[in-house]
VEXMARSE-607094 format. One record per residue: x, y, z of N, C-alpha, C, O in turn; residue in three letters. Coordinates in steps of 0.05 Angstrom, whole numbers, plus 5000, padded with zeros to 4 digits. Layout:
! VEXMARSE-607094
XYZXYZXYZXYZala
...
END
This chain:
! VEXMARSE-607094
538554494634539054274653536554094654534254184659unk
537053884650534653684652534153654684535553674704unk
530753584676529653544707528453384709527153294690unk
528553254738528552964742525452914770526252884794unk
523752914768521852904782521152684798520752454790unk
520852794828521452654845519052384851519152214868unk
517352424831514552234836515452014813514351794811unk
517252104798516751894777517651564779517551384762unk
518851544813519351244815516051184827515250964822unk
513951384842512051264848510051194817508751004808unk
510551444810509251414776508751044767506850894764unk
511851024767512650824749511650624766510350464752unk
511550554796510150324808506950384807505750194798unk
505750554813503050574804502650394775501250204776unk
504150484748503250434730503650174724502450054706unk
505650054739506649634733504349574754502649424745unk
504149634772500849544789498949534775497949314768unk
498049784767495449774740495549554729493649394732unk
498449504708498049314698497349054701495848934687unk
498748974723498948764738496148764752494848564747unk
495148914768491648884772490048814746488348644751unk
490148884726488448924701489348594692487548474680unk
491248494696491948174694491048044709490147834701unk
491048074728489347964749486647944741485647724736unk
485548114740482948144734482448024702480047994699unk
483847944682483647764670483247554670481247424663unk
486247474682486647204698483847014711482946794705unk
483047294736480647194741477747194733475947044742unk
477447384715474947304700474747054679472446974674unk
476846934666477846774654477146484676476246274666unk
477746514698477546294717473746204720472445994721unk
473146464722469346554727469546404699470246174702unk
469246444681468146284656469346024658467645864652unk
471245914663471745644663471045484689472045254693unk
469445594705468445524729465645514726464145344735unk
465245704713461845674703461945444681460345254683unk
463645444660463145164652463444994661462044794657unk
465544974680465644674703462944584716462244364723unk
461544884715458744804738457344714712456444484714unk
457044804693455444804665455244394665453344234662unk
457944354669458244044660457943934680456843714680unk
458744034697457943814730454243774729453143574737unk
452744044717450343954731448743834708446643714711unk
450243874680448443724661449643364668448043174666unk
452543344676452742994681450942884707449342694705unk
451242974724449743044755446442954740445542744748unk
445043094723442343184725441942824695440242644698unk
443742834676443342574666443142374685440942264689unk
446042274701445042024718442842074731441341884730unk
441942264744439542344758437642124737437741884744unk
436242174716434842124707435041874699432841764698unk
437741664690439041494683437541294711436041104708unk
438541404739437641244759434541234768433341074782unk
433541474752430141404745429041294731426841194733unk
430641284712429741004678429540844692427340734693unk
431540754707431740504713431040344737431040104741unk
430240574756427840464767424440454754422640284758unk
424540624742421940564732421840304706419740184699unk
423940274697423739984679423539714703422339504703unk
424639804716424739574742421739464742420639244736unk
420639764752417139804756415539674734413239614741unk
416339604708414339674685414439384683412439254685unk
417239274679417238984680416338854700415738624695unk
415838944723414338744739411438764740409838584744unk
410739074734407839074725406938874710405038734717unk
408538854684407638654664407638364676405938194674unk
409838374687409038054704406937984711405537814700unk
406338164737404038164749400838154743398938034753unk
401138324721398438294707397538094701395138104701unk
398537894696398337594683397537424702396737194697unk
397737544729396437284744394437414758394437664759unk
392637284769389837244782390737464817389337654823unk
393037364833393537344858397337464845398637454824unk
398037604878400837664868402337434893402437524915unk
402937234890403937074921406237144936407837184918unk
407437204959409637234967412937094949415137194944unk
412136884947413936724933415036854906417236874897unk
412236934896413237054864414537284868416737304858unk
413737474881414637724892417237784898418138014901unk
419237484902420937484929422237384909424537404916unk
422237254883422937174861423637294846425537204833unk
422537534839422237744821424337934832425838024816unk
424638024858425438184862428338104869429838304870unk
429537864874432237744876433137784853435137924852unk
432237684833432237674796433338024787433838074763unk
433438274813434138524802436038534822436538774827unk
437838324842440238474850440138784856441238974846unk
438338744877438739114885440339234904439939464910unk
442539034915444739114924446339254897446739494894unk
446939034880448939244861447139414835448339584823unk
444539374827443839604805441439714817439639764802unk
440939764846439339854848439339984875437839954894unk
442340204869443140394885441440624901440740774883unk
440540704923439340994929436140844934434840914954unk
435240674919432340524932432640524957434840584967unk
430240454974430040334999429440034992429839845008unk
428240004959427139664953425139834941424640074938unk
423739524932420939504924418939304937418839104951unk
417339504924414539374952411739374927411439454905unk
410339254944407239094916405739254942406239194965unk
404039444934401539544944398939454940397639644931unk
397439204943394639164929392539294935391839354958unk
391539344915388639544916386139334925385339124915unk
385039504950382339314964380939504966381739734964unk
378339424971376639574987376039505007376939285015unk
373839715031374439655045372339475064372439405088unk
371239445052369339125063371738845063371238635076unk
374338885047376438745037378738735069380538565073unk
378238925083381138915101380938715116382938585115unk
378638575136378638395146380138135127382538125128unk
379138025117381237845096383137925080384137715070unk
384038085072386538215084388838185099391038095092unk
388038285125389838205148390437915145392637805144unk
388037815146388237455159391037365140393037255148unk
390137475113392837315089394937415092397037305085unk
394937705107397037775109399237645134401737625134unk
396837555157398837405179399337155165401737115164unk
397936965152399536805138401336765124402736565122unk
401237015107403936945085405937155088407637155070unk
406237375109407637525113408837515139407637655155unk
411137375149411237455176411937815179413037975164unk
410437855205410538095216408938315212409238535223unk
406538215192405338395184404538555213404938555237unk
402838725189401238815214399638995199400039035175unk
397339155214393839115207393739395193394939595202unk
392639405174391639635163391039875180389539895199unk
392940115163391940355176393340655155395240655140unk
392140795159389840855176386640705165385940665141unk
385040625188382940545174381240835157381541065163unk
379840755140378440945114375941025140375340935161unk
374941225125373341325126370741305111370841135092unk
368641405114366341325100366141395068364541305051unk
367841565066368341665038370141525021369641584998unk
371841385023374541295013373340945008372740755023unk
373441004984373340704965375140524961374940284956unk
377540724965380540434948382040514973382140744982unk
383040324983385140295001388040084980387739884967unk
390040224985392840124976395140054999397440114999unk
393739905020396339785036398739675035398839545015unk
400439665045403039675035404039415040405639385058unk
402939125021402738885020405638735028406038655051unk
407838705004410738665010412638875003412439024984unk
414238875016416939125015419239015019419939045042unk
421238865002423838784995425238944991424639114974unk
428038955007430238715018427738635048426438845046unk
426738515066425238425086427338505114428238335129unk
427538755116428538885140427139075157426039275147unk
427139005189425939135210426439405202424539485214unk
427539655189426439895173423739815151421639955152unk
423939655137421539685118419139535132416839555127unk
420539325155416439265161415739505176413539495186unk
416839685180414839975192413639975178411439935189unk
413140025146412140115134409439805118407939845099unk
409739595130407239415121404139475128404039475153unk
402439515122399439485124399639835124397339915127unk
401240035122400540245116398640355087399740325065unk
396440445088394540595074396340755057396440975068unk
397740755036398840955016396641185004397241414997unk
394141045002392141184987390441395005388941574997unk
391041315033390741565054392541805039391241965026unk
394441815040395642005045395642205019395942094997unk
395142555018394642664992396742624979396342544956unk
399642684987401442654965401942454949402542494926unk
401842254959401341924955400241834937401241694919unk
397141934941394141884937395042034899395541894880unk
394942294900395242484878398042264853397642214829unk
400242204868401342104848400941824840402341724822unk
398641634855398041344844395541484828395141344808unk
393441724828392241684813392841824779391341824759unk
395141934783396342034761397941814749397841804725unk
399641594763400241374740398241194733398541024716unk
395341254748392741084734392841194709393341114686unk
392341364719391541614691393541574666392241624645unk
395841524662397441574642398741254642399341154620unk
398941134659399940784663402240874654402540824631unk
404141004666406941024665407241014697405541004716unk
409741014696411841094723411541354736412841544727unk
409341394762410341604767411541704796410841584817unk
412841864797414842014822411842194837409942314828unk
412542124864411042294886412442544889414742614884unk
410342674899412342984918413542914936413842674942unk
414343084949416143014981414742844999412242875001unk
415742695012412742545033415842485055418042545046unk
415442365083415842305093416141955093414441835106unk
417541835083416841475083415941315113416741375136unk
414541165107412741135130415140925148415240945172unk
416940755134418940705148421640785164423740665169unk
420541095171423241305177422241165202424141075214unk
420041145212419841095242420041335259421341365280unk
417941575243417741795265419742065251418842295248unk
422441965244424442155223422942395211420542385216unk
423342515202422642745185424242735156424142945144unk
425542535144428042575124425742575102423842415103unk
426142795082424842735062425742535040427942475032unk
423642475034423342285007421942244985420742444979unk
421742064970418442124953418441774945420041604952unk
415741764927415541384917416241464894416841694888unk
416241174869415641194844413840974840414740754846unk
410541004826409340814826408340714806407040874792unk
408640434796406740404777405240194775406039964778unk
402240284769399940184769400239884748401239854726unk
398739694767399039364756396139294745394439254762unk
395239284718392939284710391938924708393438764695unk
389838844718388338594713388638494677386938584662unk
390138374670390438314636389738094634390637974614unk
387937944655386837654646383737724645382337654626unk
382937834662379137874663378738154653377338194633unk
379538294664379338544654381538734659382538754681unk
382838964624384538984632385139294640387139424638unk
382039354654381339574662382539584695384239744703unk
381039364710381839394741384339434747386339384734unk
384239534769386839544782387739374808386639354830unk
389839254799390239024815391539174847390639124869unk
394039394839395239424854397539654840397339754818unk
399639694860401239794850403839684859404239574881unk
406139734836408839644851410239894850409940064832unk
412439934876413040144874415840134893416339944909unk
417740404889419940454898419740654908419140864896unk
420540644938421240874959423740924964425240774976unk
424441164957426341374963427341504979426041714979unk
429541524999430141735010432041884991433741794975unk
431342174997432642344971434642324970435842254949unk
436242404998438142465006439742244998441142294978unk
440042015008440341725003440741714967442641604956unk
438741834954438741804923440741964907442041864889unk
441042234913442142354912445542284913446842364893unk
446642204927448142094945449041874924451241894913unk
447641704919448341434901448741534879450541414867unk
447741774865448541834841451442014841452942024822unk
451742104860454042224865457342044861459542104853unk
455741764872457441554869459841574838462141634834unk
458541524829458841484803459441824783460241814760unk
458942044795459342254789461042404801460142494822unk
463842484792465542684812463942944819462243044805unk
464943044845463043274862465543504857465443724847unk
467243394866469643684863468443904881467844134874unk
468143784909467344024928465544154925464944334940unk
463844064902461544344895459344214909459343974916unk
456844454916454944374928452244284913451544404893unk
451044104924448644034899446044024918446243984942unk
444344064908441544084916439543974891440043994866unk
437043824906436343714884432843804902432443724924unk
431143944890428544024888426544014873426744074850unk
423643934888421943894867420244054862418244124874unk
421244114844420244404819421744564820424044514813unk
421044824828422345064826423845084849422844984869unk
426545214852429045174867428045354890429345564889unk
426045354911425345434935426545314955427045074953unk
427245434976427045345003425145115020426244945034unk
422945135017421145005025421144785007420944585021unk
421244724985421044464959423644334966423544104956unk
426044364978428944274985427644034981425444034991unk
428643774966428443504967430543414998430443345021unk
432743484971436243294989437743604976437343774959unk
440243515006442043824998444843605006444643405021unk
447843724989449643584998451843844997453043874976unk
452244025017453744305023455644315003456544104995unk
456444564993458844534991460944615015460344715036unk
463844535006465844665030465544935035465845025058unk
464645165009464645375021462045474998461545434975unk
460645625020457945724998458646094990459046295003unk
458446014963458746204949456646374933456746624933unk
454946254923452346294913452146414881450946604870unk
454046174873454346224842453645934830455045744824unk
451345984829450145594821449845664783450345874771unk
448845374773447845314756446045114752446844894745unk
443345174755441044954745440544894727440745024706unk
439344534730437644424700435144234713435144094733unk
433444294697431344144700431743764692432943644674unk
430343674714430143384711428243204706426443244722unk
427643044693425342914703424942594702424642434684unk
425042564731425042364751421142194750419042274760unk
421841904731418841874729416942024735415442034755unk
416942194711414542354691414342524711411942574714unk
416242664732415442864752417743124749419743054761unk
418143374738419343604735421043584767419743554788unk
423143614767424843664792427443834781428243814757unk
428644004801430144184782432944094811432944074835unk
435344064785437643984807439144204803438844304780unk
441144354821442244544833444844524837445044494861unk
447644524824449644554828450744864839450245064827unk
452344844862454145084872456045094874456844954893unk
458245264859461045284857462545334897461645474915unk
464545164896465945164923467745384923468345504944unk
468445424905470645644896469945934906468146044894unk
471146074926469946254937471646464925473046414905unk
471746764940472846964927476047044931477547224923unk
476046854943479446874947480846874908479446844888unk
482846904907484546894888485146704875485546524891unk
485546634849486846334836489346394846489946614855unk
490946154845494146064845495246234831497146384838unk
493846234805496346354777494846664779495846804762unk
493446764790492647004793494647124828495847334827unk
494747004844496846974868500347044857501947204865unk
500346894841502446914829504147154817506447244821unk
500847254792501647404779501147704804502047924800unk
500347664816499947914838502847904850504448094849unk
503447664859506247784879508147834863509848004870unk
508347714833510147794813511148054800513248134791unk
508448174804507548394785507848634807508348864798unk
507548594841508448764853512248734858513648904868unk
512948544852515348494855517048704844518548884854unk
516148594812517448794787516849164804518549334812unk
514749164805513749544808515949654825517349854820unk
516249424856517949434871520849494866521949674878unk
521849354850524349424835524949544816527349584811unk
522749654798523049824782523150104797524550284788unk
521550134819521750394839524550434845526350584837unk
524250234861527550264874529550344855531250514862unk
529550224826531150404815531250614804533150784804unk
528450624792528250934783528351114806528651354800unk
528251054829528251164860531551234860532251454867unk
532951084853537251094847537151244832538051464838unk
536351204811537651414789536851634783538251804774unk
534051664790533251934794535052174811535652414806unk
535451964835536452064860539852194855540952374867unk
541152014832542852054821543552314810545152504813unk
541452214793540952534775540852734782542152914772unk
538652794810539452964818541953074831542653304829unk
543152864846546352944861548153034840549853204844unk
547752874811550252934798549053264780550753384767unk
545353394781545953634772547253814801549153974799unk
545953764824547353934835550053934844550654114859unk
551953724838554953754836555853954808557854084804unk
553853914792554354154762554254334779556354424789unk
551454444786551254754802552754844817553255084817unk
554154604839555754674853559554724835561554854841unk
559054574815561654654802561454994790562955174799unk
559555044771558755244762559155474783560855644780unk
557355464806558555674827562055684843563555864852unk
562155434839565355544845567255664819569355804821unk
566155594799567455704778566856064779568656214772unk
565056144784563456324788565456504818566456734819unk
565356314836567056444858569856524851570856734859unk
571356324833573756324829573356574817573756784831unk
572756594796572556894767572057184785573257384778unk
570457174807569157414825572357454850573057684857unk
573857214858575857164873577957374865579057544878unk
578157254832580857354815580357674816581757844826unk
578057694804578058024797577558214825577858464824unk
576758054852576958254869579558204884580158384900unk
581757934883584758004887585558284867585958504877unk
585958224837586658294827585958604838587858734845unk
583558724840581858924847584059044883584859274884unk
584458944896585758864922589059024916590059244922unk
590058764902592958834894593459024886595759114889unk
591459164871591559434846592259694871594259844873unk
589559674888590459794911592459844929593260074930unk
593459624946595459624956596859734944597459954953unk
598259614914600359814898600060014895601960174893unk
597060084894597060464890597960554914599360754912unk
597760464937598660524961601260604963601960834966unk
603260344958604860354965606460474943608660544952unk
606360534920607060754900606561074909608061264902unk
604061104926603761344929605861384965606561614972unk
606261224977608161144996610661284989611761484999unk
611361084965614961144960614761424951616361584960unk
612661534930613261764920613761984951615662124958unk
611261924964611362184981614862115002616362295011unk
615261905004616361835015619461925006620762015025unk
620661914985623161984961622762374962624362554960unk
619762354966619762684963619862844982619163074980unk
620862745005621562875040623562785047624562875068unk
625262535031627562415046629862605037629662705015unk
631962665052634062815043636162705032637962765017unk
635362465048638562185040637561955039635461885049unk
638861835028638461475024636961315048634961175049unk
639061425068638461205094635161275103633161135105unk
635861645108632061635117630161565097627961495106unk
630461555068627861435049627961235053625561185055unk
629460975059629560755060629060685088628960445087unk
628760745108627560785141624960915142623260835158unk
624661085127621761045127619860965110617460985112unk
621460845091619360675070618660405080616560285078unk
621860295095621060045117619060095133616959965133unk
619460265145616760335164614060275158612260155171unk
614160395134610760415124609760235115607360195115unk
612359995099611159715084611059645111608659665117unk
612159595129611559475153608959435165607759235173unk
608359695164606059705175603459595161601859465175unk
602659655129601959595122602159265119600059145116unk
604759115119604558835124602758715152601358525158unk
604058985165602458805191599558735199598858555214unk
597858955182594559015178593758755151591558635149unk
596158715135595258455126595358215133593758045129unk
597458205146597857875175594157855179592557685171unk
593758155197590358195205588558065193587157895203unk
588558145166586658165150587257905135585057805128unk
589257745126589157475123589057245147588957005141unk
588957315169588557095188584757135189583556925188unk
583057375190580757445191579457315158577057345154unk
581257195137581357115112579557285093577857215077unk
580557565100580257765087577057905094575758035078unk
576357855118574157885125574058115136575158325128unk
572458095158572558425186574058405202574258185213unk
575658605209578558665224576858875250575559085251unk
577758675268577458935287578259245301578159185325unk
578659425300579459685308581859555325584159525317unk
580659465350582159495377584859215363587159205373unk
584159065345587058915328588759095307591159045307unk
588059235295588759405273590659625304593059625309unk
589259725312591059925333593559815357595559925366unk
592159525361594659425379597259285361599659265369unk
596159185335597959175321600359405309602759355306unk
599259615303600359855305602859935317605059975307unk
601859965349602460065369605059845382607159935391unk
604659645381606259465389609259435391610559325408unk
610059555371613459585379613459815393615759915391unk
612059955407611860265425611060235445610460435459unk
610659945457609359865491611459915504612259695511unk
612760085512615460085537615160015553617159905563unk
613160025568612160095592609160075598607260145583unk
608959975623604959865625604060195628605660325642unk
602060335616601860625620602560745605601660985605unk
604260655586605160955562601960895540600661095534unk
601260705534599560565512596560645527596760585551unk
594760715523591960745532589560725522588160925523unk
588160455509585960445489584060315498584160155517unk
581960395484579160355490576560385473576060615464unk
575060195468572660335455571360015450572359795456unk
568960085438566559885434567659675420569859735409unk
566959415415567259175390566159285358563959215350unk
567959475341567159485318569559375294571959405292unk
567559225278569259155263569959305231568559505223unk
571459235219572059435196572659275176573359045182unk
572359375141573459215113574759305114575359525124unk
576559055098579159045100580759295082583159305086unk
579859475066580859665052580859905076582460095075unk
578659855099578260155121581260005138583160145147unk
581159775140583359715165585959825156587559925172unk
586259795125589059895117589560135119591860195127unk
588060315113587760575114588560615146590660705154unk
586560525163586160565187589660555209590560695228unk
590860295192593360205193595160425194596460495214unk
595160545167597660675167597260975168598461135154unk
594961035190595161255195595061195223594461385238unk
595461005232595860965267598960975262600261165271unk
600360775246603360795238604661075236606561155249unk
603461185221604661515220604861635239606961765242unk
602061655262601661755288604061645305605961745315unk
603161405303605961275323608761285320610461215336unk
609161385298612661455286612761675299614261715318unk
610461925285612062145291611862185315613162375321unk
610062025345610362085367613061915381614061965402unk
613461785368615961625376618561835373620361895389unk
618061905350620162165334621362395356623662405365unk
618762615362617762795368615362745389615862915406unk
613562645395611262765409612162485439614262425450unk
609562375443609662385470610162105472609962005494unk
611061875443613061695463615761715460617361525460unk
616261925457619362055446621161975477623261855481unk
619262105494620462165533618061985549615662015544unk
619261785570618761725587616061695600614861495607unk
615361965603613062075622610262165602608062265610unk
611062095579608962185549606361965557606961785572unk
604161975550602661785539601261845517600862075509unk
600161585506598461535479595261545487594861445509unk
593461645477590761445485588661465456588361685446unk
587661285448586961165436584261105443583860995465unk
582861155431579461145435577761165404577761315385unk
576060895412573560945389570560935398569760845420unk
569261035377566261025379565660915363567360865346unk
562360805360560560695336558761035341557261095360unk
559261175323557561415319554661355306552961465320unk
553961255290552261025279552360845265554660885257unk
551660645255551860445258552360335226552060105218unk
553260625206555360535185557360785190557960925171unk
558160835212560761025213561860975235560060905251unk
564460975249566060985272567661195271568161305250unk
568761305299569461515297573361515318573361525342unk
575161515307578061385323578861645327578861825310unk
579861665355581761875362583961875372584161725390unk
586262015366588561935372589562205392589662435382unk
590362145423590662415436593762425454593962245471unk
595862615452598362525455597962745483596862965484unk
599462575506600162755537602562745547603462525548unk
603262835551606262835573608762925553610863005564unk
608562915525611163035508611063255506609563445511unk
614563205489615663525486612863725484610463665485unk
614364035480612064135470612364185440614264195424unk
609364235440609464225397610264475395609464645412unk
612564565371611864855368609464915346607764775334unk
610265185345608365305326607965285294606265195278unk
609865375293611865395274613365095268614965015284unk
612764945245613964675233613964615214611764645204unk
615564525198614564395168613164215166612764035183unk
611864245139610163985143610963745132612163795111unk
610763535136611963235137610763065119608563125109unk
612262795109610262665100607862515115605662535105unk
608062415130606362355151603762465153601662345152unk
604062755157600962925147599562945132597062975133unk
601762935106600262925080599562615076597562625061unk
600062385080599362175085596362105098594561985087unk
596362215123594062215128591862375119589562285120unk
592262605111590262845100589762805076588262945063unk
591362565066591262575041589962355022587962305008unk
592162265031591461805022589861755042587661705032unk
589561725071588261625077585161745088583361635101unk
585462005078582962215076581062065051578562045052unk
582361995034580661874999581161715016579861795035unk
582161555021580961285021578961165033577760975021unk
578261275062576561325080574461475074572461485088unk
574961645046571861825046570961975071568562045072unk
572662045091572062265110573362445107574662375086unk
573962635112576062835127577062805155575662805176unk
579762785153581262765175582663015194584563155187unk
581063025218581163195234584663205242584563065263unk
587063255240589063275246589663435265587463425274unk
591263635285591963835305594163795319594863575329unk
595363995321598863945332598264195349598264435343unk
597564055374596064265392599664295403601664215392unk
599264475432602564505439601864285468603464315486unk
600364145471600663995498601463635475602663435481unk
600263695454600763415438598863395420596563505421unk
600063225399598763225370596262975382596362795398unk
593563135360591462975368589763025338589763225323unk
588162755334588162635304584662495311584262295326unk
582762645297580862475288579962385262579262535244unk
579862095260579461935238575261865237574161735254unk
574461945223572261775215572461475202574261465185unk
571061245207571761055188569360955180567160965193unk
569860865158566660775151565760465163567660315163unk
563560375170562560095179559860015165557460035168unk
562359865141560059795116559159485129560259345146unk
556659435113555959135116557658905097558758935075unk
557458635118558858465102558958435075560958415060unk
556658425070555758315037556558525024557258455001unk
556758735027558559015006562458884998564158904980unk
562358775020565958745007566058435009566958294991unk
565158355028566557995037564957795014562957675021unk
565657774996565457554965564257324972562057214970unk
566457284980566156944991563556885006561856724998unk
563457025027561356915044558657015026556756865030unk
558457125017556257234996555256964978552956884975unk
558656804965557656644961556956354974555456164967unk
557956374989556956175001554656095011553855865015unk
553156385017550556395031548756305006546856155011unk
549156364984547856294957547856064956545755954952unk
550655894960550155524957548755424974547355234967unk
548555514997546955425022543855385027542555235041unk
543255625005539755595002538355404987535855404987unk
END
């Protein structure tokens, strides 16, 4: 018989999960590499315009250097000329402007100022003033577009300040374009926003083309710069950071969040007039699940789900339809055990009732009495089977087997007298038991004491132990017995047939007050004779 195991619908959903996780996990590592190249390409386009919008301020710078050099004096007019001529509304995104710093000394600030209240409205006076050490002062001469944010920043000392100071004397040094560190712009008005300049040095090319005239230069807010290049560059939610130098906390230029921080970046180095700055892309994409990974998860538990459920049916199947086999097999089994203990049954009875007629033909003198008392005895014996088929061949009780008996012999409340414990008997002891109460009760009907009136029967059992019972049969009030009698079939019936059959010896006595009869019977357990329930108890387990 095949066997059908009861795990194998969880089996089978475990193992479409596996699968389906292990897809997933494809799915999404597959997404990690094409997200890392998204960041790969966002921060190399990101980190080009970066630099694209530094070319091009520093060409701004270089061409006006060269202007500048050429004349003696830089005048407001030319300045204001020059710098209309670059449209820095539309190509000159993320600036604050440009501004002309001239280099003085400082025996120089008094005349200074004065030119400056003339040709500048709003100036205002140099500062911080120098110190006894400090030779070049770079005040912060004009600063275009001409808005109340940038005159904060007029007559400011650039060359005070170290960050400042360090990157005008590094574009001396090299006469390129160069980018400051972080500084604070003097036109935040108090703000903290970081920023940085880009400066380049304007060399004297008529007298000498050593001096330094000045510088022209572009101020930055990062954030602001940042920002403009973004313009022109899709963000796709991701977060960017742009720092100068190495990607620290403290170096943060400008930061633009992403929606969700994840902390799976990709850097590239930049360089923003001749200054190393490193820009910082961060994926928005957090750890939640892709779509098509979502998908394949609810899909993939879907399937497991219904593949359970069925292997969950048919398993379940399988097993109902082996144990409808088993259960056929044992009834086939009951039937075969049925037949041969009828058959086993019937064999009996007939031996019975064969050994019946013989004794019976062999005491009758005439027709009518063999045939009156052969009625008698099938009788009786039918009536212990009524018993024993309503009990469906089970345990018969004593006190039914004896009232059945006795029953056509009730004349009277008082002639009949029985008694004894609840024992029950197999159905081969009840027959026996049967038709030796039948015999008793004939021949007292006959002859003994329900022959007359004033006779009684009494009838008593015991449970002697508890596989034996013990029936007595005791006759009062009839004729008297004689001594001297033949012997009957009836005696030999009981002393005989129903002595074997019973496996006791049967106490018989034909005392002279009345015949009195003890039967032993045996009180076997169910499971020795009753089939059926034997089997049944077997299907049940």
């Amino acid at each position: 018989m095949a066997s059908y195991p009861r795990a194998a619908p969880i089996a089978i959903f475990l193992l479409i999960a596996a699968i389906t996780a292990l897809s997933v996990f494809a799915i999404e590592r597959g997404e990690r590499r094409r997200e890392e190249a998204r960041l790969n390409e966002s921060v190399q386009a990101i980190a080009s315009a970066l630099e694209r919008r530094g070319n091009t301020s520093s060409a701004y710078l270089r061409a006006g250097a060269a202007l500048f050099g050429t004349m003696q004096v830089v005048p407001p007019s030319l300045f204001r000329r020059f710098v209309s001529e670059l449209r820095l509304d539309s190509d000159y995104r993320g600036a604050e402007g440009i501004g002309w710093a001239q280099a003085i000394s400082p025996d120089q600030i008094a005349q200074f100022e004065r030119q400056m209240k003339l040709e500048v409205p709003g100036s205002k006076p140099v500062r911080p003033l120098p110190d006894g050490a400090r030779t070049r002062l770079t005040p912060v001469t004009y600063l275009l577009p001409d808005t109340a944010r940038n005159r904060r920043a007029l007559g400011y000392d650039m060359y005070s300040e170290p960050t400042r100071r360090a990157a005008m004397d590094e574009a001396v040094r090299t006469s390129r374009p160069t980018a400051s560190g972080p500084v604070v712009l003097a036109q935040e008005g108090g703000q903290s926003y970081p920023g940085f300049l880009i400066y380049m040095p304007v060399f004297d090319q008529v007298t000498d083309a050593r001096r330094l005239k000045g510088f022209l230069y572009s101020p930055f807010n990062a954030g602001d710069f940042l920002a403009s290049v973004l313009q022109l560059e899709a963000r796709r939610d991701t977060g960017i950071r742009l720092y100068d130098g190495p990607s620290r906390p403290r170096r943060l230029l400008a930061e633009i969040p992403p929606t969700e921080r994840t902390g799976r970046t990709a850097q590239r180095e930049v360089m923003i007039a001749n200054r190393p700055m490193v820009l910082e892309v961060e994926s928005s994409r957090g750890g939640s699940l892709s779509m098509l990974s979502m998908l394949t998860l609810l899909f993939g538990l879907l399937v497991a789900s219904l593949l359970m459920v069925v292997a969950r049916l048919l398993t379940q199947q399988a097993i109902e339809d082996q144990a409808s086999l088993e259960w056929l097999q044992e009834q086939n089994s009951i039937r075969d055990t049925l037949t041969r203990e009828l058959n086993h049954r019937v064999k009996n009875t007939l031996a019975n009732v064969l050994s019946i007629v013989s004794l019976t033909r062999r005491r009758a003198t005439n027709l009518d009495e063999f045939a009156e008392g052969l009625d008698g005895r099938i009788r009786a014996l039918s009536a212990t089977h009524d018993l024993l088929t309503q009990s469906d061949w089970g345990t018969t009780a004593i006190r039914s087997v004896v009232e059945a008996e006795l029953a056509p012999y009730a004349r009277a409340e008082g002639s009949l007298e029985l008694g004894g414990p609840p024992v029950e008997l197999a159905p081969n002891d009840a027959l026996s038991l049967g038709l030796a109460i039948h015999e008793l009760a004939t021949n007292a009907a006959k002859y003994g004491a329900l022959s007359v009136p004033e006779g009684r029967v009494r009838v008593t059992w015991a449970l002697d132990r508890e596989d034996l019972a013990s029936v007595r049969w005791v006759e009062t009030g009839g004729p008297p017995v004689a001594a001297e009698r033949p012997r009957g079939f009836g005696t030999d019936l009981i002393e005989k047939i129903v002595a074997h059959e019973l496996r006791h010896p049967v106490d018989l006595q034909f005392l002279p007050g009345g015949v009195s009869c003890t039967l032993l019977v045996p009180v076997r357990l169910r499971s020795e004779f009753e089939i059926r329930t034997r089997q049944r108890a077997t299907l049940t387990k």
